[in-house]
DOPABA-426678 format. One record per residue: x, z, y of N, C-alpha, C, O in turn. Coordinates in steps of 0.001 Angstrom, whole numbers, plus 500000, padded with zeros to 6 digits. Layout:
+--------+--------+--------+--------+--------+--------+--------+--------+--------+--------+--------+--------+
:    nxx :    nzz :    nyy :   caxx :   cazz :   cayy :    cxx :    czz :    cyy :    oxx :    ozz :    oyy :
+--------+--------+--------+--------+--------+--------+--------+--------+--------+--------+--------+--------+
:      X :      Z :      Y :      X :      Z :      Y :      X :      Z :      Y :      X :      Z :      Y :
...
+--------+--------+--------+--------+--------+--------+--------+--------+--------+--------+--------+--------+
END
This chain:
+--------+--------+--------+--------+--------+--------+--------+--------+--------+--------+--------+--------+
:    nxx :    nzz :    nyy :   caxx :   cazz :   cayy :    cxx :    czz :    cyy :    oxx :    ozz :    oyy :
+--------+--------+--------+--------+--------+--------+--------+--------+--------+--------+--------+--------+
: 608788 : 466542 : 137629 : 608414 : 467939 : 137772 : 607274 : 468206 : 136796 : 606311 : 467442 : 136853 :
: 607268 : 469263 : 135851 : 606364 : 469619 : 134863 : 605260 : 470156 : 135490 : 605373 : 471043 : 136336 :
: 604001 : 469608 : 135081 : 602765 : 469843 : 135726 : 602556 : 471308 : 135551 : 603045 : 471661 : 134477 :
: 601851 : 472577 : 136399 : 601687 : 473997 : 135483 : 600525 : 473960 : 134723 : 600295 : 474986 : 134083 :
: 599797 : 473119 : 134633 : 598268 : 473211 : 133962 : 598555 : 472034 : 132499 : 597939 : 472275 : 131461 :
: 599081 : 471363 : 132531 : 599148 : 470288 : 131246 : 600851 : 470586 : 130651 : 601030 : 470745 : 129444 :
: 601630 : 470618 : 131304 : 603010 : 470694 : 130641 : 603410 : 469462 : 130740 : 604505 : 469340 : 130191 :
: 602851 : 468053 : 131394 : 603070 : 466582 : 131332 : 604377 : 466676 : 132541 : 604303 : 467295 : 133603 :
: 605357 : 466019 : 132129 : 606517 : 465953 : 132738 : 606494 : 464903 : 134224 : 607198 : 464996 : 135229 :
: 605698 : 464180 : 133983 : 605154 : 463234 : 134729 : 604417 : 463032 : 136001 : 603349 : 462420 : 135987 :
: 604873 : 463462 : 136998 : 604168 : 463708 : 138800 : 604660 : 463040 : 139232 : 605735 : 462617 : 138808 :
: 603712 : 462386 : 140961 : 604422 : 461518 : 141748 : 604197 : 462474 : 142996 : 603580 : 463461 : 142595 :
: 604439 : 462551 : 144246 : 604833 : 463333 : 145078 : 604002 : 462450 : 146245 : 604210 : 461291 : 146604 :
: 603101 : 463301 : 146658 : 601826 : 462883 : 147640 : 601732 : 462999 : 149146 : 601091 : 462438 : 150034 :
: 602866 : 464205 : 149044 : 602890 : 464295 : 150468 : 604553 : 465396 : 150570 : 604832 : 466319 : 149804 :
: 605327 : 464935 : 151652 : 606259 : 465994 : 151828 : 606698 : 466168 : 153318 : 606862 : 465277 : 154151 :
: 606839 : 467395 : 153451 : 607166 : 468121 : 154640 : 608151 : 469599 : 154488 : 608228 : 470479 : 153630 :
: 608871 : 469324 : 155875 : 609525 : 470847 : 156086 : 609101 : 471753 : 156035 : 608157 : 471826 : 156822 :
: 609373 : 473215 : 155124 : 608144 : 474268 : 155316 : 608317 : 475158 : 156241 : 609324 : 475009 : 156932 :
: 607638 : 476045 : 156466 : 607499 : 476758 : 157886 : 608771 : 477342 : 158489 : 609067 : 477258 : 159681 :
: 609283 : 477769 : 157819 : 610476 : 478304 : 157986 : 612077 : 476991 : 158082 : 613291 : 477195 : 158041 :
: 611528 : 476146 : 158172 : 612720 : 475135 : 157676 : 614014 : 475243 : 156950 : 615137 : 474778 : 157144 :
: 613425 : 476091 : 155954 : 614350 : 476398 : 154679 : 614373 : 475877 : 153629 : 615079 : 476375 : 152751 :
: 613504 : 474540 : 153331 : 613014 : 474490 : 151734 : 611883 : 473063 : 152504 : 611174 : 473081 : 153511 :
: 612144 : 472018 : 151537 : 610864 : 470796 : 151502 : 609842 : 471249 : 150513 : 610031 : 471562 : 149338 :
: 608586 : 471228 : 151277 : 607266 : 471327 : 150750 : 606419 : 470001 : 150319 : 605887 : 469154 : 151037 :
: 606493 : 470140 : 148547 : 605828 : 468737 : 148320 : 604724 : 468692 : 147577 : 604949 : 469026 : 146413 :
: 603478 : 468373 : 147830 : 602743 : 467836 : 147344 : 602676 : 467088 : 146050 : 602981 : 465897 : 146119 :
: 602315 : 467591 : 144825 : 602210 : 466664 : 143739 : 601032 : 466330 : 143147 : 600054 : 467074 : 143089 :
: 601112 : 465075 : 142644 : 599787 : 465214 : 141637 : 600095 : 464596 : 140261 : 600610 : 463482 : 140161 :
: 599746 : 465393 : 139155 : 600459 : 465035 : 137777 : 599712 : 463901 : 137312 : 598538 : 463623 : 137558 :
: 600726 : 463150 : 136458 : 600267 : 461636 : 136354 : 599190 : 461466 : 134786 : 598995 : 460336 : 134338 :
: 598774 : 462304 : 134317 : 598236 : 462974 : 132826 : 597006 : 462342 : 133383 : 596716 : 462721 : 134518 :
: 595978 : 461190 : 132662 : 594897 : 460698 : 133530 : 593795 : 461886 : 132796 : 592580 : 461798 : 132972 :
: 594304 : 462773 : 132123 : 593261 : 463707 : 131596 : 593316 : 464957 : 132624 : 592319 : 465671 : 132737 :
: 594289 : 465171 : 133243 : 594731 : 466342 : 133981 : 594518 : 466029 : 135193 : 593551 : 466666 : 135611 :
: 595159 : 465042 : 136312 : 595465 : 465016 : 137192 : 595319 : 466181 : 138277 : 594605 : 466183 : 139280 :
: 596064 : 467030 : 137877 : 596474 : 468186 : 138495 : 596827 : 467699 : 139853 : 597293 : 466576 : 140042 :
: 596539 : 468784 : 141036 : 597496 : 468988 : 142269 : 598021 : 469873 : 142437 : 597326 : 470888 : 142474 :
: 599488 : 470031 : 142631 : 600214 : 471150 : 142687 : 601129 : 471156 : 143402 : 601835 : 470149 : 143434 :
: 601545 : 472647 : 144494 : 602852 : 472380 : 145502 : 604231 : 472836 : 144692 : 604225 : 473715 : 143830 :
: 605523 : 472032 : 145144 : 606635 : 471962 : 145048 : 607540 : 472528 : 145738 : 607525 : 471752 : 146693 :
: 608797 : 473745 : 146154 : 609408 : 473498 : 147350 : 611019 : 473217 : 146562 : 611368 : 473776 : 145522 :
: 611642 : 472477 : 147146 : 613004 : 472305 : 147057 : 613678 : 472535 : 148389 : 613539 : 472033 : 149504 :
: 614764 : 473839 : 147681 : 615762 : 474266 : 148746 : 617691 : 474121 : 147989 : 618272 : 473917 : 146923 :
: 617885 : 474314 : 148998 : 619432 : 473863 : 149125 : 620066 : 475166 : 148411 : 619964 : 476337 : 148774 :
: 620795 : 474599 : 147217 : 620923 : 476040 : 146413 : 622398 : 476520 : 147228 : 623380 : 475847 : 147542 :
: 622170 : 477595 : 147367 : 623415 : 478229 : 147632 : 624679 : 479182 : 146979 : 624385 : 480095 : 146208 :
: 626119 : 478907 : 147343 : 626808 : 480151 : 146305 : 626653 : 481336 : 146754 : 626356 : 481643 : 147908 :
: 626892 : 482192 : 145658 : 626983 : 483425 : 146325 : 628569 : 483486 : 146907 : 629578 : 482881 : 146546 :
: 628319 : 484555 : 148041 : 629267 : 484624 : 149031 : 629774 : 486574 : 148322 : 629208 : 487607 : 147964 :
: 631089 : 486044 : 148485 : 631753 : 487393 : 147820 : 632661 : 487592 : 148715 : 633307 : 486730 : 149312 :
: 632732 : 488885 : 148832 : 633824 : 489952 : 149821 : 634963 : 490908 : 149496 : 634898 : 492104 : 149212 :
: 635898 : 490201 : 149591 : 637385 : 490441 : 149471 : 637339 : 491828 : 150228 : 637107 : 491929 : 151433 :
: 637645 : 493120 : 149183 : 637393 : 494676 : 149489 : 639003 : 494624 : 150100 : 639647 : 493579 : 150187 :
: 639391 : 495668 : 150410 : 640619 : 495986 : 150903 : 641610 : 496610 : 149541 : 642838 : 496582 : 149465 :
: 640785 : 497074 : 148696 : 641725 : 497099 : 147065 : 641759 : 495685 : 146801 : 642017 : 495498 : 145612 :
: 641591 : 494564 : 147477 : 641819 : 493165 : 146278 : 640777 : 492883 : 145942 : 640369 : 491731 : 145791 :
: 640086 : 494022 : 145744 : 638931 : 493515 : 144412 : 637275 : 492663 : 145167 : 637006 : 492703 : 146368 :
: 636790 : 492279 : 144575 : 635576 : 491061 : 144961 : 634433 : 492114 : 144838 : 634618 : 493020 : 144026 :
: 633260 : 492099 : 145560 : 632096 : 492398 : 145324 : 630915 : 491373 : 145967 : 631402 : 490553 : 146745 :
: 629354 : 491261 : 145771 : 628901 : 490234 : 146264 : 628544 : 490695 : 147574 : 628397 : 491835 : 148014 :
: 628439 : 489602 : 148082 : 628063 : 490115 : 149780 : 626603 : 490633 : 149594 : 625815 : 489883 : 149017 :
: 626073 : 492143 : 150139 : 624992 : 492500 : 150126 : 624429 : 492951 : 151742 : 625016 : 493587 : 152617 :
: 622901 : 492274 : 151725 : 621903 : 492465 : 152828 : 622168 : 494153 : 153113 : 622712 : 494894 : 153931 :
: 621559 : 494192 : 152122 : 621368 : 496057 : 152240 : 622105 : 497211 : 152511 : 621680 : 498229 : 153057 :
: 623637 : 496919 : 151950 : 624506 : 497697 : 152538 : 625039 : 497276 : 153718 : 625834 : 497992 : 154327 :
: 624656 : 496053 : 154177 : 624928 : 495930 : 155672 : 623959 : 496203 : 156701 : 624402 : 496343 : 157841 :
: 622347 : 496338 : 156456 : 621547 : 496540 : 156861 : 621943 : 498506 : 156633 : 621769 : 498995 : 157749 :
: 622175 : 499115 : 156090 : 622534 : 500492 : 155630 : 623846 : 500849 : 156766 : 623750 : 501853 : 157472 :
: 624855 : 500090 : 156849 : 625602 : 500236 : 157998 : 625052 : 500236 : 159431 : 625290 : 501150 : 160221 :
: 624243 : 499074 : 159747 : 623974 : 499203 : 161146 : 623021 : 500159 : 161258 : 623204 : 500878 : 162240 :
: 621981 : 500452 : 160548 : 621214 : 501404 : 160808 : 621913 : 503160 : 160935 : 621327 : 504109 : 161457 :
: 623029 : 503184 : 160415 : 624143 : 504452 : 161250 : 624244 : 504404 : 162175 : 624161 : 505333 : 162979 :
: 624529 : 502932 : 162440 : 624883 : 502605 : 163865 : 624408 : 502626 : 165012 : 624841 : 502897 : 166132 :
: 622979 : 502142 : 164374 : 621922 : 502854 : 166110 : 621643 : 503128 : 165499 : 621313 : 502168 : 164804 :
: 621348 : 504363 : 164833 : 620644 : 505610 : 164754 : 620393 : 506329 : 166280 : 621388 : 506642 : 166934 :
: 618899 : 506603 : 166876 : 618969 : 507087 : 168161 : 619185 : 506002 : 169075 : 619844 : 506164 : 170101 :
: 618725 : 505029 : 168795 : 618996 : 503828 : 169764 : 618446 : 502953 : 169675 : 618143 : 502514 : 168566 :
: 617995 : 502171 : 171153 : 616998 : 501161 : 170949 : 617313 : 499755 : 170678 : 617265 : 498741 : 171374 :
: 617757 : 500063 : 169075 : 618134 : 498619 : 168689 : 617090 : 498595 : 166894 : 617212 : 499238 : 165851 :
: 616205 : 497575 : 167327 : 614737 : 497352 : 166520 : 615736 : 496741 : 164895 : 616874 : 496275 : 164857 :
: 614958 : 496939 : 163973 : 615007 : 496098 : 162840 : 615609 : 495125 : 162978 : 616779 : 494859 : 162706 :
: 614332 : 494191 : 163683 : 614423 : 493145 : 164204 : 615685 : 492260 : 164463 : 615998 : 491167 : 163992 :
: 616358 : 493141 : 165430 : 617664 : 493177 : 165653 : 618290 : 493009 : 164777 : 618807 : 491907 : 164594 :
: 618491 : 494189 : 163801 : 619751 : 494430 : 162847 : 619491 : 492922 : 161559 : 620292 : 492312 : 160851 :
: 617868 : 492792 : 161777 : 618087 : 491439 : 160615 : 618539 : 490170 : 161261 : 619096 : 489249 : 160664 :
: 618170 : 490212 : 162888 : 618367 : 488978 : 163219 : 620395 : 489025 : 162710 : 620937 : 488032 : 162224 :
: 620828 : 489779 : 162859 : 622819 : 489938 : 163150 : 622622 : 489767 : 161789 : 623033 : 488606 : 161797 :
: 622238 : 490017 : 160232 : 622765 : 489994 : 159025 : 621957 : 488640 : 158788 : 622485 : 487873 : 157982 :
: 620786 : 488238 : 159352 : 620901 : 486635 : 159232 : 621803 : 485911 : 159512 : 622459 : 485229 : 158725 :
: 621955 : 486009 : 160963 : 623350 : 484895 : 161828 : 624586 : 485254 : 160775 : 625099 : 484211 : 160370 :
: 625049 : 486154 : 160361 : 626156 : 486390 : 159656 : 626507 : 485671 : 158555 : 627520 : 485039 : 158252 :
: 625160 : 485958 : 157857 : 624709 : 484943 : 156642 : 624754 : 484060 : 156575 : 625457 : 483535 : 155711 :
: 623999 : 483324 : 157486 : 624136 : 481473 : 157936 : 625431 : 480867 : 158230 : 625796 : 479744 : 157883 :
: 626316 : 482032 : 159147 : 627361 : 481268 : 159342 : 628061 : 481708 : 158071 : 628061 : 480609 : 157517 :
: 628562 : 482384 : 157347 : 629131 : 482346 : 155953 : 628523 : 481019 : 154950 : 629213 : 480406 : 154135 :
: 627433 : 480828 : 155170 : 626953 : 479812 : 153802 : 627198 : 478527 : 154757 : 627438 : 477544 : 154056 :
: 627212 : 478231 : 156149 : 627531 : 476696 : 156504 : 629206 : 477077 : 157084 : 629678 : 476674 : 158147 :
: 629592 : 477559 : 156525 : 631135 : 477718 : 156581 : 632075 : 477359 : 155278 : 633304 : 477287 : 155279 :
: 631116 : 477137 : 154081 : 630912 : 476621 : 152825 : 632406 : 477298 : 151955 : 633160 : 476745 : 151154 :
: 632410 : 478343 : 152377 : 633200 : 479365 : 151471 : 632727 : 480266 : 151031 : 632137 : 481077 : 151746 :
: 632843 : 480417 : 149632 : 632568 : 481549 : 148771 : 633243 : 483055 : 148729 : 633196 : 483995 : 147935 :
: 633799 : 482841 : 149804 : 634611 : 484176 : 149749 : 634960 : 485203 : 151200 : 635596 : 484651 : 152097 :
: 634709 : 486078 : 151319 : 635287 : 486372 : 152904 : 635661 : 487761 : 153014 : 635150 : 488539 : 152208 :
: 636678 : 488316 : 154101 : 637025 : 489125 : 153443 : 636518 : 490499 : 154090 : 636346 : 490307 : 155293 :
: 636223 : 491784 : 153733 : 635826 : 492792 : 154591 : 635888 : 493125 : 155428 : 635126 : 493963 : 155912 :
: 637347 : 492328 : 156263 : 637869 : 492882 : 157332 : 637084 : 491706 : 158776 : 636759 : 492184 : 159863 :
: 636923 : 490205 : 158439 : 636248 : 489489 : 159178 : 635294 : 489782 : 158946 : 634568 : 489522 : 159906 :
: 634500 : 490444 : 157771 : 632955 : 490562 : 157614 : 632785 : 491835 : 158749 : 631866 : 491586 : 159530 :
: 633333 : 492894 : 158965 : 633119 : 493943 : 159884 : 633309 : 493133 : 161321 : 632451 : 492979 : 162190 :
: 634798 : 492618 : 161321 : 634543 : 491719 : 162955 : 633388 : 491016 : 163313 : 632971 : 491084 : 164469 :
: 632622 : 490115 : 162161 : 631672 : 489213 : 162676 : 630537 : 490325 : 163134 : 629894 : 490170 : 164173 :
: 630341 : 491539 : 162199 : 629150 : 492414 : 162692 : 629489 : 493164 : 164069 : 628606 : 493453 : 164876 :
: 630765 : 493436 : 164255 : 631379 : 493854 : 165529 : 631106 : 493391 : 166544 : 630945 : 494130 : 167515 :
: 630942 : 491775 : 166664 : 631191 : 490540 : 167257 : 629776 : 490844 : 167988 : 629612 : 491103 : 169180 :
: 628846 : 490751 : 167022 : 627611 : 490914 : 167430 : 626677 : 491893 : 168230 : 625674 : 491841 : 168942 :
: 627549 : 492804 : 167726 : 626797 : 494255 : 167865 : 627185 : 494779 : 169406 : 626798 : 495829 : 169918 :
: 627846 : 494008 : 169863 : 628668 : 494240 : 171246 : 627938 : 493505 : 171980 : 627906 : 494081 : 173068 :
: 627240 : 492437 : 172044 : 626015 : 492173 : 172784 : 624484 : 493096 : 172473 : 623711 : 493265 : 173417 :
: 624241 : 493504 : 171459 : 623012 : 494374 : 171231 : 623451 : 495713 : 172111 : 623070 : 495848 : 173273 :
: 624304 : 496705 : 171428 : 624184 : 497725 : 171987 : 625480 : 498261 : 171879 : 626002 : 498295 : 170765 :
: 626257 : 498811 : 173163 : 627781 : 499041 : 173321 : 627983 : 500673 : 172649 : 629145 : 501074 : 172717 :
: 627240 : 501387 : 172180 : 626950 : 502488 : 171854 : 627514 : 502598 : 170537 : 628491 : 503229 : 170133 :
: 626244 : 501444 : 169638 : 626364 : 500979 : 168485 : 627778 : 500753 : 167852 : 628420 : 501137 : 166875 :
: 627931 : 499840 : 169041 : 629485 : 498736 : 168859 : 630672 : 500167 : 168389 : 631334 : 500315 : 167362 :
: 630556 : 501058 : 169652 : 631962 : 502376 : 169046 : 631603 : 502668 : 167813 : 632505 : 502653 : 166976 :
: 630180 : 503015 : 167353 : 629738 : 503554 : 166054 : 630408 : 503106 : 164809 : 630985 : 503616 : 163848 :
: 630036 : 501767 : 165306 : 630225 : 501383 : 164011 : 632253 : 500816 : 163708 : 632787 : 500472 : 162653 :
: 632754 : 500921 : 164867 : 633930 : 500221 : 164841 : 634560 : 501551 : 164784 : 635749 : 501299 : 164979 :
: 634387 : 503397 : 164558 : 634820 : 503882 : 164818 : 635080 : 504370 : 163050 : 636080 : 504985 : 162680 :
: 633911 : 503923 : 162102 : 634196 : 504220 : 160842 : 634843 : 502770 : 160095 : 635461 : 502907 : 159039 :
: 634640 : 501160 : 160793 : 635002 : 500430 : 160327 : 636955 : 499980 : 160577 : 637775 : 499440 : 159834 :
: 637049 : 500640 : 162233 : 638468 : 500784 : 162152 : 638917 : 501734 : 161619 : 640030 : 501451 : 161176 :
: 638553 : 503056 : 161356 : 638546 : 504363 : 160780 : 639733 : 505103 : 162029 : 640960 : 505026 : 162077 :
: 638934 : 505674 : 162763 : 639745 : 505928 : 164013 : 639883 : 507172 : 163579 : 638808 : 507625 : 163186 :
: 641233 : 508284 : 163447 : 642069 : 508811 : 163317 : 641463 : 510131 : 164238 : 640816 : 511130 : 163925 :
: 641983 : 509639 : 165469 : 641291 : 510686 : 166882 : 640835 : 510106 : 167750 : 640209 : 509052 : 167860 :
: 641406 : 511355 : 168829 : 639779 : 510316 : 169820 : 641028 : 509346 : 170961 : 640832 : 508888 : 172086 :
: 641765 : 509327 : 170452 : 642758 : 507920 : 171005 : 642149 : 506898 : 170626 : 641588 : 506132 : 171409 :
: 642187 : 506722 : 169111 : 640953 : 505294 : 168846 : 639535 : 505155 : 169769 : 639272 : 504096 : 170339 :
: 639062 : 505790 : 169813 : 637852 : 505808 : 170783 : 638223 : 505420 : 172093 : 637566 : 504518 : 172611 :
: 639245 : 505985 : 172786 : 639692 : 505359 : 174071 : 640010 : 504398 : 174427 : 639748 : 503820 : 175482 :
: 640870 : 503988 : 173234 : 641558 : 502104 : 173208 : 640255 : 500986 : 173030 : 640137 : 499796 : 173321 :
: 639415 : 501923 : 172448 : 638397 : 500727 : 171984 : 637204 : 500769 : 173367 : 636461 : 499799 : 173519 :
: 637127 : 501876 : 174240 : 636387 : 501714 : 175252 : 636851 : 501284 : 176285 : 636193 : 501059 : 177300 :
: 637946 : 501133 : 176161 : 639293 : 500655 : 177150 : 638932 : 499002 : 177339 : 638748 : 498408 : 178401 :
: 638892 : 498478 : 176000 : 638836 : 497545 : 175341 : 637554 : 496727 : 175766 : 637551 : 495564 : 176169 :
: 636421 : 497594 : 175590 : 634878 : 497460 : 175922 : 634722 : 497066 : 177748 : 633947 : 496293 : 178311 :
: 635711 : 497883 : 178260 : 635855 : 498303 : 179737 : 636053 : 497091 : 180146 : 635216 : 496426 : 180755 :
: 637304 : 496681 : 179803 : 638146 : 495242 : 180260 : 637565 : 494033 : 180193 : 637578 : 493193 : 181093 :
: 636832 : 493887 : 178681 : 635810 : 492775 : 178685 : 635134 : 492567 : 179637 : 635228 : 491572 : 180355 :
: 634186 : 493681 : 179804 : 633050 : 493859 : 180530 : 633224 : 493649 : 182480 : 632237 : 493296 : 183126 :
: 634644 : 493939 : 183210 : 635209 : 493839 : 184358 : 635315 : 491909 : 183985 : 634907 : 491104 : 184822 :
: 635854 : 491501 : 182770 : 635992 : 490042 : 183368 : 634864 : 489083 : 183164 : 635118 : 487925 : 183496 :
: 633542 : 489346 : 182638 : 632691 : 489356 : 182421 : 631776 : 489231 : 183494 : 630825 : 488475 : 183694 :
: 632302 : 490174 : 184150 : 631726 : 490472 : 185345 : 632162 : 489230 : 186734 : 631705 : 489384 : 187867 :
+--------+--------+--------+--------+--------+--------+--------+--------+--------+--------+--------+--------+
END
């Protein structure tokens, strides 16, 4: 690892640990330059692919935070479902796409997995968003899908 103060290619690694987040090893260096001996931190994380989403034309785009964070926030709009929330569901989504170790997924499971979720946060949400992601027609779609909500929820019970 190149020292940032000398440019000496040459470090040995002094101390290492998980960093706070347990995303990335945090290492300790000190450059081996006996004119420098710099200390400097390191983190190495697990590189990841990007994860791309099979549109319903065929065509690929990259999977984005923001327009999914931009969806749920339609979704509870007027509802007590926090940030918090909506990042914890586009994390879990995330995680399970990158340890599912496919580069590809397609729009239609990417809406189920947020579906999936959003039906434990808030059942409100859940029609919201399943009402532009199934693209419900009339209010028959709305019925089948609370129908749907209904039935779960009786065996659930």
């Amino acid at each position: 690892m190149r020292c940032p103060r000398c440019g000496c290619e040459d470090s040995r690694v002094i101390d290492s640990r998980p960093s706070e987040l347990g995303d990335a090893i945090r290492r300790r260096r000190e450059c081996l330059n006996p004119q420098c001996l710099e200390r400097f931190t390191t983190y190495e994380r697990r590189e990841e692919t990007p994860i791309l989403v099979r549109k319903k034309d065929n065509t690929l785009e990259p999977f984005d935070r923001e327009k999914m964070m931009r969806s749920l926030t339609k979704a509870t709009i007027k509802r007590s479902v926090s940030v918090e929330q909506m990042t914890a569901i586009i994390d879990d989504i995330e995680s399970e796409l990158h340890n599912s170790f496919k580069s590809e997924v397609s729009s239609k499971a990417l809406g189920e997995m947020v579906l999936n979720r959003l039906l434990d946060v808030d059942k409100v949400a859940y029609v919201r968003f399943a009402s532009v992601y199934r693209e419900f027609q009339d209010i028959d779609g709305f019925y089948q899908e609370l129908n749907t909500i209904a039935s779960q929820a009786k065996q659930e019970a």
